[in-house]
C-alpha distance (Angstrom), angle and dihedral (degrees) to the residues before:
residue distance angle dihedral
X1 . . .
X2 3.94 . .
X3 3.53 119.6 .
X4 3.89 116.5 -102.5
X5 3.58 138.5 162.5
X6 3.79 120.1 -83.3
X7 3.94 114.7 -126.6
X8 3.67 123.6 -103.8
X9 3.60 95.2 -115.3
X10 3.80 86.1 55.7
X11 3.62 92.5 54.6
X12 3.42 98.4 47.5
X13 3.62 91.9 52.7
X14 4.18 89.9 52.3
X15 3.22 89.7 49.6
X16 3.64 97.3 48.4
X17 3.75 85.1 55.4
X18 3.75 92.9 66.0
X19 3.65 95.9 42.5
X20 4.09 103.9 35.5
X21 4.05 105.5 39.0
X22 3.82 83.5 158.4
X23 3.95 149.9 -29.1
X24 3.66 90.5 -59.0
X25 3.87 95.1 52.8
X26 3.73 74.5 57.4
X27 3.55 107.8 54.2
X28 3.87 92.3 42.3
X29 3.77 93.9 55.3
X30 3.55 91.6 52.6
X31 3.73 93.9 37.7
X32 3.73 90.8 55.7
X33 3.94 88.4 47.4
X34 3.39 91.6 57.0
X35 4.33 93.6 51.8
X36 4.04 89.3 45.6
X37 4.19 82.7 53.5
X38 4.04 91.0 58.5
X39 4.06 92.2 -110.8
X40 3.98 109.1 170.3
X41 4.19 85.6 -162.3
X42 3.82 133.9 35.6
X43 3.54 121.5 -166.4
X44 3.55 125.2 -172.5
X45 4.13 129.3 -178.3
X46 3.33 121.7 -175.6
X47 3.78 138.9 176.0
X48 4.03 134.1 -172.6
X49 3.80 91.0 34.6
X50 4.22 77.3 -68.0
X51 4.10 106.7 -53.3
X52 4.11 86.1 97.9
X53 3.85 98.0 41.4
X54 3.81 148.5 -10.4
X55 3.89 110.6 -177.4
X56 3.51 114.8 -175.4
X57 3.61 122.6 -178.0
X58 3.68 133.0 -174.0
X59 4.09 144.2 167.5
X60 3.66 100.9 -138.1
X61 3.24 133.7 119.2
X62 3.30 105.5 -64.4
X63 3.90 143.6 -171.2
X64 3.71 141.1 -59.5
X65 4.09 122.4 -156.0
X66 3.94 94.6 -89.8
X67 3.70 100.0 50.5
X68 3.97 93.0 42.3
X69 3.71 81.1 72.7
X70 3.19 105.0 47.6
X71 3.89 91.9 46.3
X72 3.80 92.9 73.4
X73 3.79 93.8 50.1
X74 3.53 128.3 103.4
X75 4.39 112.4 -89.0
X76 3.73 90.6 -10.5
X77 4.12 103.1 141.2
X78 3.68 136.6 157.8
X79 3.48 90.4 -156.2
X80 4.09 105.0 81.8
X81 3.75 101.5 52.7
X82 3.72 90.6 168.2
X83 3.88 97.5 28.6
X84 3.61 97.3 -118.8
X85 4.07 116.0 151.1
X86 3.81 87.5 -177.4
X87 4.12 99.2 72.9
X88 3.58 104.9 34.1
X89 3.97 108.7 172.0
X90 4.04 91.4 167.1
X91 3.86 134.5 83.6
X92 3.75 90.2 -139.4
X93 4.21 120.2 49.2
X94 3.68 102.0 141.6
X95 3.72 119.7 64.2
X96 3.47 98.5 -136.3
X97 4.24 111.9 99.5
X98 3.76 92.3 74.9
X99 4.54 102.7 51.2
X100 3.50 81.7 29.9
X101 3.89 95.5 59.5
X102 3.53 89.9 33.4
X103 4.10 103.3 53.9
X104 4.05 80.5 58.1
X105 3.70 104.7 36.8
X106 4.26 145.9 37.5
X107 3.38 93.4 -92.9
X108 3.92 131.4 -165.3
X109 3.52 137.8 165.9
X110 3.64 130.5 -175.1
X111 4.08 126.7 -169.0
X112 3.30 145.8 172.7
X113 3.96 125.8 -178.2
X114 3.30 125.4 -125.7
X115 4.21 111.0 -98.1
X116 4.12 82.7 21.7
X117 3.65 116.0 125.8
X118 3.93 90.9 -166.1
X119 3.71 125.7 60.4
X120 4.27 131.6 -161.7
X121 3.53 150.0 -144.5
X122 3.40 136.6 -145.7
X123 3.65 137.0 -174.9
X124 3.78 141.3 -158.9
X125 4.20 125.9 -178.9
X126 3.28 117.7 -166.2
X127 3.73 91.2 -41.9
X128 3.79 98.5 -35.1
X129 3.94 108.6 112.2
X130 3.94 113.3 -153.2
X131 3.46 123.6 -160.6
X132 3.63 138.2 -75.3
X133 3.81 119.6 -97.0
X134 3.84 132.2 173.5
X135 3.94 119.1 -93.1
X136 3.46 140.6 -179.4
X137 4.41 119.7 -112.2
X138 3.69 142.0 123.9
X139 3.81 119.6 -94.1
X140 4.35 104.2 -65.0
X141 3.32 139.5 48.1
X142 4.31 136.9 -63.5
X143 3.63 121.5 -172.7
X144 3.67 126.3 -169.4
X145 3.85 129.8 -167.1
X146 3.57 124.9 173.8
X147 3.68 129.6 171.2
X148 3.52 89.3 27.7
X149 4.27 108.9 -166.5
X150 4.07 88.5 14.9
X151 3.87 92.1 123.5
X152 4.16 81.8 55.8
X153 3.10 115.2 43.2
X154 3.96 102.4 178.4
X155 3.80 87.8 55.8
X156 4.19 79.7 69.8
X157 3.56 104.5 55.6
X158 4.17 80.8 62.3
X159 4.06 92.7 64.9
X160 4.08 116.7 106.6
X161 3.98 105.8 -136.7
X162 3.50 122.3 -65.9
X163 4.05 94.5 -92.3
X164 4.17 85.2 57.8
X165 3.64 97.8 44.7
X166 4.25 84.4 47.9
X167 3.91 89.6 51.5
X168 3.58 92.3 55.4
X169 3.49 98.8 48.5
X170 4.11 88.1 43.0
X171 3.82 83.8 54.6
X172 3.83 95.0 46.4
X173 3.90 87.6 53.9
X174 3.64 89.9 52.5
X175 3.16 93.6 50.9
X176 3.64 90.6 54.8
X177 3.91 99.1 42.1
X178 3.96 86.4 52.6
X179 3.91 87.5 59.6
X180 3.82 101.3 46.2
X181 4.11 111.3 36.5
X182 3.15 84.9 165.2
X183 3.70 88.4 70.0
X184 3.91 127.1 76.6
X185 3.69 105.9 -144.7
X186 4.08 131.6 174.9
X187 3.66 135.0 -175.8
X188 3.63 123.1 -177.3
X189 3.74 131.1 165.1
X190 3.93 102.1 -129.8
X191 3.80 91.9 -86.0
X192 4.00 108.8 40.3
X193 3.11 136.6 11.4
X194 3.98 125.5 -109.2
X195 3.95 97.3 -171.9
X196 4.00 139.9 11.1
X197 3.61 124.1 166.0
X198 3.58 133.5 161.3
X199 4.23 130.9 -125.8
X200 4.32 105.9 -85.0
X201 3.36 81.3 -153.8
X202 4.17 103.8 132.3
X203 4.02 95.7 50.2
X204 3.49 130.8 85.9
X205 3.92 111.5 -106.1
X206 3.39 114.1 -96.1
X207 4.26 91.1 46.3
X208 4.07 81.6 45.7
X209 3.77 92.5 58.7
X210 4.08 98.1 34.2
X211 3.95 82.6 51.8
X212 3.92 85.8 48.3
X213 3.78 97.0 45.1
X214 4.00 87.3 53.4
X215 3.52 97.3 52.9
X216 3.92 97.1 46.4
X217 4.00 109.3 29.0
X218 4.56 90.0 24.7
X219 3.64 131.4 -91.8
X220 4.15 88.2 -98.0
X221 3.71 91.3 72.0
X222 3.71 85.9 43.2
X223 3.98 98.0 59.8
X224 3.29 88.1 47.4
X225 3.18 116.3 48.9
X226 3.86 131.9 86.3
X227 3.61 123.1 -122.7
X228 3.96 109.3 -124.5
X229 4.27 118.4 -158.1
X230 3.79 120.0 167.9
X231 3.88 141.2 148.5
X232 3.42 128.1 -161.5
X233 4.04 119.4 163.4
X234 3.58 102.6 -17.1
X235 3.09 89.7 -49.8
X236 4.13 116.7 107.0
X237 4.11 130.5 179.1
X238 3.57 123.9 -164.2
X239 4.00 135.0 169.2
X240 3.42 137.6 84.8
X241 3.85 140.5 -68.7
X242 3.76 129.8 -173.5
X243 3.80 136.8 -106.4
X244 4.44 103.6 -94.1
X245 3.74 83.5 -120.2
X246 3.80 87.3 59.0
X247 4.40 85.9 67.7
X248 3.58 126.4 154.2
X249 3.72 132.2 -145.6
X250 3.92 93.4 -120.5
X251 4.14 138.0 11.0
X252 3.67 87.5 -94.3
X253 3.84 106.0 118.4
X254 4.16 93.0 39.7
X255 4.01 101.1 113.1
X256 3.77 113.6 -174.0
X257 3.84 123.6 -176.5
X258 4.10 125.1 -177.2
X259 3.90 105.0 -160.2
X260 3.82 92.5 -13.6
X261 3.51 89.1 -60.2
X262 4.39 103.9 123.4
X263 4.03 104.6 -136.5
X264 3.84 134.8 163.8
X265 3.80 103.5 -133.7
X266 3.80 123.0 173.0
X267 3.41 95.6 -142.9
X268 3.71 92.7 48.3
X269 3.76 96.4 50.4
X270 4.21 90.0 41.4
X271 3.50 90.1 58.3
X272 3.85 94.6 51.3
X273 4.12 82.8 50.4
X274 3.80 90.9 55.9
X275 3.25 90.8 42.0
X276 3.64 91.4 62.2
X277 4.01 97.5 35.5
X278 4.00 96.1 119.3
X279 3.65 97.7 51.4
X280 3.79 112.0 37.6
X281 4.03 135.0 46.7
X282 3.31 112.6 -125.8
X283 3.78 101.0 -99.4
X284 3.63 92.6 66.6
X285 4.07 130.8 73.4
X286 4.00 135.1 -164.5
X287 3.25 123.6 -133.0
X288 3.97 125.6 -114.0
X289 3.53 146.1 155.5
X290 3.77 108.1 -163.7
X291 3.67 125.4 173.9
X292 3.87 121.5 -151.6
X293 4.17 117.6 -157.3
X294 3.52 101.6 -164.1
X295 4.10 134.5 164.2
X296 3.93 103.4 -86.9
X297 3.78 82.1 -135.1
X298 3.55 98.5 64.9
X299 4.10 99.8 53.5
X300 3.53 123.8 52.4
X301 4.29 113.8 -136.2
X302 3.50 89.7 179.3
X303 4.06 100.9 84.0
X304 3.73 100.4 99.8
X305 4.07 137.0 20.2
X306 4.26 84.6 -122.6
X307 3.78 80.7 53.2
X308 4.06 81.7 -147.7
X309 3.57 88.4 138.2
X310 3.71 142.5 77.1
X311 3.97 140.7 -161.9
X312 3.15 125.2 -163.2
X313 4.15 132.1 -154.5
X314 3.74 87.9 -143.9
X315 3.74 109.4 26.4
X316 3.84 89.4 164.9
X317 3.94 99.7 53.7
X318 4.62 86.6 48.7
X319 3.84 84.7 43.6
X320 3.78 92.9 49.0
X321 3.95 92.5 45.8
X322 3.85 97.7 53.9
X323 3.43 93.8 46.2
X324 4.09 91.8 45.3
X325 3.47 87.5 45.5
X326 3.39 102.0 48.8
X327 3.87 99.6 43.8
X328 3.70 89.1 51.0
X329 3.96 94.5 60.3
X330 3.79 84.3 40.4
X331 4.10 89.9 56.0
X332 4.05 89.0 35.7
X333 4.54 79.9 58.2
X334 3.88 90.6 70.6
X335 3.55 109.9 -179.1
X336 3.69 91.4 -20.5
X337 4.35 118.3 140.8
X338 3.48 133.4 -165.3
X339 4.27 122.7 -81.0
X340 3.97 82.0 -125.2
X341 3.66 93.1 62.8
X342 3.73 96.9 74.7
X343 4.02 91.7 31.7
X344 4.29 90.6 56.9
X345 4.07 87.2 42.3
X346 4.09 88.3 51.6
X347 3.89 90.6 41.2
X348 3.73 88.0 62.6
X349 3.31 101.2 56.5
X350 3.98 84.2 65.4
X351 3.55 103.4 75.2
X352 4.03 97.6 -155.3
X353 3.76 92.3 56.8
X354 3.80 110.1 93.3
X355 3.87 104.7 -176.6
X356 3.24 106.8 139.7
X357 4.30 107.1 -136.9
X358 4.05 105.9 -107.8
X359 3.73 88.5 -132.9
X360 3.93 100.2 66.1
X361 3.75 99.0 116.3
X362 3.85 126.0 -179.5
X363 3.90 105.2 -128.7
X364 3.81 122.8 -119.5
X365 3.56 137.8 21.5
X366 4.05 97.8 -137.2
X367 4.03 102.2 -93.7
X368 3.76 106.4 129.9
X369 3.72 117.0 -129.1
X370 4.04 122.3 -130.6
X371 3.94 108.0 -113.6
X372 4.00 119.8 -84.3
X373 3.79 106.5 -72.8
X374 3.76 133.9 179.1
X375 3.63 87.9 -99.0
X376 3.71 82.4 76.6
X377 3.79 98.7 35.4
X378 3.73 85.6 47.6
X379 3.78 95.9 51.0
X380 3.67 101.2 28.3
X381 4.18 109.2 37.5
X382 4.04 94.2 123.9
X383 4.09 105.9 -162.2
X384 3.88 89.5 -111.1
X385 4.51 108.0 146.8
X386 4.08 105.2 -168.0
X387 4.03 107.7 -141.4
X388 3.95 118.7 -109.3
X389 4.31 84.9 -122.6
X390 4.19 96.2 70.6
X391 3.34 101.8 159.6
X392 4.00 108.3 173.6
X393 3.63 112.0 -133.1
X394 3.07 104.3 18.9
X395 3.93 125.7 107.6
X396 3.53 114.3 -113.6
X397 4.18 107.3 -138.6
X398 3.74 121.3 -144.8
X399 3.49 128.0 -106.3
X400 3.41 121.1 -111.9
X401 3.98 105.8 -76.6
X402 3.44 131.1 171.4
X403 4.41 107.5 -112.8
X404 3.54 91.1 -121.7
X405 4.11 98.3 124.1
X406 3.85 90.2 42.5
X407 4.33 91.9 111.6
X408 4.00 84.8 49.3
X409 3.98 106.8 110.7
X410 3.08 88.5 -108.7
X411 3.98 107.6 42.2
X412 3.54 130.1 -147.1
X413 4.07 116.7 -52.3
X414 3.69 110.4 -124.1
X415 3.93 102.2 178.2
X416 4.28 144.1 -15.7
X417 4.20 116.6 -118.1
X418 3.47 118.8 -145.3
X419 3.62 85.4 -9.5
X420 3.66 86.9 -80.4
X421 3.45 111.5 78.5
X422 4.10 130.5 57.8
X423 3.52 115.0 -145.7
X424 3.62 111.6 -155.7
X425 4.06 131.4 -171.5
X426 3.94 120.7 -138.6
X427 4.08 121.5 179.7
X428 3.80 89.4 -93.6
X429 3.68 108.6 30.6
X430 3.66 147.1 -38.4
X431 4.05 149.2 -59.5
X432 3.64 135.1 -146.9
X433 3.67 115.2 -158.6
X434 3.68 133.2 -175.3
X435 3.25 110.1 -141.7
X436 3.62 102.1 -159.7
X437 4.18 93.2 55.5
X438 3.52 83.9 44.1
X439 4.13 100.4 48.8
X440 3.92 83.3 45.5
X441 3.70 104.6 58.8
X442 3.85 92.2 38.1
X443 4.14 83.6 51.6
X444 4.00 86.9 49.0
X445 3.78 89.2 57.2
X446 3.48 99.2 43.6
X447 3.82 88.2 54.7
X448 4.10 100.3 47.1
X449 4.16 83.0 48.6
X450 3.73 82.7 49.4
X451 3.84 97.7 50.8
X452 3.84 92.0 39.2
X453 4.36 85.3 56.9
X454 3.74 89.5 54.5
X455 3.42 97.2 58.8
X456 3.89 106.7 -110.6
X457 3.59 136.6 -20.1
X458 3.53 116.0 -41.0
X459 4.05 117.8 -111.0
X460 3.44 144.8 -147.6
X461 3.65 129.2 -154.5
X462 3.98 119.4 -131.8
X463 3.44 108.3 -134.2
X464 3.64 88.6 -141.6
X465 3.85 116.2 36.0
X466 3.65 116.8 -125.8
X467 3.43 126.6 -129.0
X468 3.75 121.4 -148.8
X469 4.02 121.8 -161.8
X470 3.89 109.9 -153.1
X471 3.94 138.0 153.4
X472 3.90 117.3 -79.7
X473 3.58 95.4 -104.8
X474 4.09 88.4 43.4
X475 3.79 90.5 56.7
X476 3.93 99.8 40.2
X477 3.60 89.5 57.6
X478 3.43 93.2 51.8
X479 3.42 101.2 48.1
X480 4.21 91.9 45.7
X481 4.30 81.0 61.7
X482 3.35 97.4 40.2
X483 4.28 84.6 113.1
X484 3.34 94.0 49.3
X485 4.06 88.3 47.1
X486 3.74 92.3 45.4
X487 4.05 87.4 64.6
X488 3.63 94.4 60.5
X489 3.45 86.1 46.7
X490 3.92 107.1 -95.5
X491 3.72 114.8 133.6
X492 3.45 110.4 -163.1
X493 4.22 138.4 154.1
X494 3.53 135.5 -171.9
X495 3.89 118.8 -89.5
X496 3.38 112.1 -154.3
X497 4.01 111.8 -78.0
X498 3.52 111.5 -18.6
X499 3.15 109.6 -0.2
X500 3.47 145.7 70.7
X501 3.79 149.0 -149.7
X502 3.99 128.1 -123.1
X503 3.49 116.8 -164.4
X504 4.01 109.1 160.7
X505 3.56 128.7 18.2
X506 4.23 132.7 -166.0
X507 3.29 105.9 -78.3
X508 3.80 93.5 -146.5
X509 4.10 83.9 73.9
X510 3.47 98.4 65.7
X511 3.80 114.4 -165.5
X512 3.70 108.5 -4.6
X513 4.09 136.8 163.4
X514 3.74 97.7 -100.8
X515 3.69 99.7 -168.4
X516 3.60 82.7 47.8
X517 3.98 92.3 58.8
X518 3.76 98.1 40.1
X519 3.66 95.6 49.2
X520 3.96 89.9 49.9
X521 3.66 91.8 45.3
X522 3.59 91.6 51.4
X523 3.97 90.4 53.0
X524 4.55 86.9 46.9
X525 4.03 84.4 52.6
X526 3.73 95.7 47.6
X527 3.88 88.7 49.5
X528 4.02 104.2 32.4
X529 3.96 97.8 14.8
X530 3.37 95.9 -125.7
X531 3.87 155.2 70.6
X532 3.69 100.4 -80.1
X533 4.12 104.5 126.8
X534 3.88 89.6 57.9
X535 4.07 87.5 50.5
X536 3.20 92.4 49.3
X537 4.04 100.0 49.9
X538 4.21 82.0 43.3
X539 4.01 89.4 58.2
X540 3.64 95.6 36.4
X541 3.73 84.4 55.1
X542 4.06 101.7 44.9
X543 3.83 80.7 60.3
X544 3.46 103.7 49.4
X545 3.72 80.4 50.2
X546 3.81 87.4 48.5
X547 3.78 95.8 52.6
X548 3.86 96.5 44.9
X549 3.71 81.6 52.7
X550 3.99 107.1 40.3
X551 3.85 114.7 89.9
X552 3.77 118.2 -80.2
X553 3.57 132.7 -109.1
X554 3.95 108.2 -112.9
X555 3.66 89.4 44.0
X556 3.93 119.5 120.3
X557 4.13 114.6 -127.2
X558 3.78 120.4 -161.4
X559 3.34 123.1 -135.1
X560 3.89 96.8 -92.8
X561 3.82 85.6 49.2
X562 3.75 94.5 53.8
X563 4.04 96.6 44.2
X564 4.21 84.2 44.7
X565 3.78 95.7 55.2
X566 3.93 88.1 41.9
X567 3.68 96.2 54.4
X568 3.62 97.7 44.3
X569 3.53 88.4 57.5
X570 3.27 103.5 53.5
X571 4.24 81.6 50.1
X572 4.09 93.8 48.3
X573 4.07 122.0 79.7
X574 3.74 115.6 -119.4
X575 3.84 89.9 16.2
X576 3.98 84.0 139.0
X577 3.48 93.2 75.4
X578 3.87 132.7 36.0
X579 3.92 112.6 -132.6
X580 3.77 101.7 -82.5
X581 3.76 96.7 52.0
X582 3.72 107.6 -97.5
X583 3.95 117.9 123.4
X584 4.10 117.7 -102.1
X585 3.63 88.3 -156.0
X586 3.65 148.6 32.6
X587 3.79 124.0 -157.1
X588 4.30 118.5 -161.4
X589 3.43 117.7 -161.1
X590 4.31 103.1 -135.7
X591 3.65 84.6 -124.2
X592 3.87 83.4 61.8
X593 3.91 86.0 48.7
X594 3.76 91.6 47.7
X595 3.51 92.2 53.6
X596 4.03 94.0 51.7
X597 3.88 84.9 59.3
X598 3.59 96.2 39.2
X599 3.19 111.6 -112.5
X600 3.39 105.0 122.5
């Protein structure tokens, strides 16, 4: 075969493949179209999960006659006045979304500028552009495709059903709404509507974006999450990110945006993970919408047509910002829980509610734990004295005590159920604490402040060095870290080419498959670009450790005891939670109480 030109139809369509993988490529090409054009409201209707009909409407600026035709070529853009790929401030820079939609689709677009008095249409068939002619529309912009992937039909028998291709483009439009509050956007499917929300334009911006964030992802995840705002070298994060006991069973509802642009970035959404290490297991995910302002210079757009995807010149100084950031509101939370605590303990005393509470969290992740040592006796003996009378079952009632600590967060404790559970009074209502969760995350703390004292991670020499065979790359990486590693108490060198030596190990991790480790930690630096497996396996240990050590269910407190362990908590960061997510306590308002009995 000789080497010839492919046709521009062919093109088109190749391109289109890169840029429109389905309806919701689509929508948030057009979308973003319409937010570069100034609109103040997006609409978008769509019907047959998208292959009938994607309407988009907006009140932008618009189009006259001359750039209608140009729109619907090939790398024609109004959005790189001085052709500069480095400083991109737009959604759009390439010219592509509108041929490429319309060498697979009906296409037709209809504009109007803004201080025009006459509007036009354009159409494109499968490729085939037809010519201009007058219409009638307010100032902005409506584009219409229908039969979207008609003019390639293989690229159909990919598309989910109709309800799947509609939840994709509902989630691209939230992603999109949560960027711009001060956009009103809709999308509806011909019969009901999906999404509404009105402009935030009248607030100050962090109310404008809660507000947001309440209408699109629910005001639950609004109540409880903490707002997050921090700088660090030009470079400045703000948003919100929920409570750990506010967890969800996948990464669904975690929105990140880099210059108000929405992406999906693996470095962005590893850093939230290590952010949240201590206080979730691994099957569970918070929710967040954070939004990064960053110089255009310094990340690079321009990685993939779907423009999804972000690099950054410093990946390590965004990494280490979320994480700061977000582990600083998380300390600033104290002993704080979730709203939907006390809501999922009142839903079950209501037998025909199902809802499952978001918190219930299947414990471990499968590392083994070394045996109970005195490192953990040393660091985690709490000055608790059981009474001679245990008597299991029974409530233990408090000794006379003067109500002075009843407006402490936690109140005054006034007895222990099934010598598990505190029960606590506040001035307007109760709380239920479980005093093993509780013990354990307050043992977990004492034990990272312990570790941090002595300097590092404590290590343990092998007696016999291991040697680890990996790829070039594999080893290179691993040697370039081997600082960083040596701090968590990993000694490792280089070992000629690739491999590389171990000689000590933490000695937190006991026995462990060291090949096993290195290799996975030289995957987590290739991905995140930095030591975040071995911290992991370190934390997951200190609270094994913690819960081996932390006082038992089925063992009577005194008094003393009870009011210690309350008071310490309400002293101790992330005492709200115990270290794999679920709550240690549960506060009921007595209106909450009152309506149980019904009298309210």
């Amino acid at each position: 075969m000789r080497i010839r030109r492919l046709s521009e139809s062919t093109v088109n369509r190749i391109a289109a493949g890169e840029v429109v993988e389905r309806p919701a490529s689509a929508v948030k090409e057009l979308a973003e179209n319409a937010l570069d054009a100034g609109a103040a409201r997006v609409d978008v209707v769509v019907e047959g999960g998208g292959r009938g009909l994607i309407r988009v409407a907006d009140d932008g600026f618009g189009m006259d006659a001359d750039e209608l035709a140009l729109a619907v070529e090939r790398h024609a853009t109004s959005k790189l006045p001085d052709d500069d790929l480095e400083a991109i401030a737009s959604f759009g820079f390439r010219g592509e979304a509108l041929p490429s939609i319309g060498s697979v689709a009906r296409l037709e677009i209809v504009s109007r500028a803004r201080g025009s008095a006459q509007a036009w249409a354009i159409r494109v068939d499968g490729g085939r552009v037809q010519p201009i002619e007058p219409a009638a529309i307010n100032a902005g912009t409506r584009v219409e495709v229908h039969d979207l992937f008609y003019a390639t039909p293989a690229r159909l028998k990919f598309l989910k059903s109709e309800q799947a291709e509609f939840q994709a483009i509902a989630d691209v439009m939230r992603r999109l709404a949560l960027s711009h509050p001060q956009v009103a956007f809709s999308l509806s499917d011909g019969n009901r509507t999906a999404l509404r929300v009105t402009a935030e334009n009248t607030l100050d911006a962090e109310t404008a974006r809660r507000n947001r964030i309440a209408a699109v992802i629910g005001r639950d995840f609004a109540d409880n999450a903490l707002a997050i705002a921090a700088d660090r070298e030009g470079i400045r994060l703000t948003g919100f990110a929920s409570l750990p006991t506010y967890a969800r069973a996948t990464a669904a509802h975690q929105y990140l945006f880099v210059n108000g642009r929405p992406v999906k970035d693996k470095l962005l959404t590893g850093a939230v993970r290590g952010a949240y290490a201590d206080f979730l297991a691994r099957d569970r995910h918070p929710a967040v919408a954070l939004y990064l302002e960053i110089d255009g210079r310094s990340v690079d757009v321009n990685v993939h047509p779907a423009k999804a995807e972000v690099r950054f010149r410093d990946p390590g100084l965004v990494r280490g910002l979320i994480v700061g950031a977000l582990r600083h509101a998380l300390g600033a939370a104290g002993h704080r829980a979730s709203t939907t605590v006390a809501g999922a303990a009142l839903g079950a005393f209501r037998p025909t509610e199902l809802s499952r509470p978001s918190y219930a969290l299947p414990f471990g992740n499968g590392f083994t734990a070394p045996a109970r040592s005195s490192l953990a006796e040393r660091t985690a003996a709490y000055a608790f004295q059981a009474p001679m009378d245990a008597n299991p079952g029974v409530a233990t009632t408090a000794v006379a005590h003067e109500d002075d600590d009843i407006d402490r967060p936690l109140g005054v404790p006034r007895g222990q159920l099934h010598l598990t559970y505190i029960v606590a009074e506040t001035r307007d209502g109760l709380v239920l604490v479980d005093q093993h969760a509780a013990h354990e995350r307050l043992v977990y703390e004492r034990m990272k402040k312990a570790m941090a004292a002595d300097g590092g991670v404590r290590r343990q020499v092998l007696l016999l060095p291991e040697v680890v065979e990996l790829d070039d790359g594999a080893a290179a990486r691993i040697a370039a870290k081997a600082d960083d590693l040596a701090r968590l108490g990993l000694v490792v060198e280089a070992f000629g080419h690739g491999a590389v030596v171990v000689r000590e190990v933490p000695a937190l991790l006991g026995k462990l498959d060291v090949p096993g480790l290195i290799r996975d930690l030289g995957d987590e630096i290739a991905e995140l670009g930095d030591a975040f497996a071995l911290d992991e396996k370190l934390a997951h240990v200190c609270g094994t450790l913690a819960c081996h050590s932390a006082v038992r269910a089925g063992r009577r407190l005194t008094y003393p005891e009870m009011d210690a362990l309350l008071r310490e908590m309400e002293a101790t960061p992330h005492s709200g939670q115990c270290n794999h997510g679920r709550p240690t306590y549960v506060e009921l308002k007595l209106a909450d109480v009152e309506r149980l009995f019904g009298r309210r």
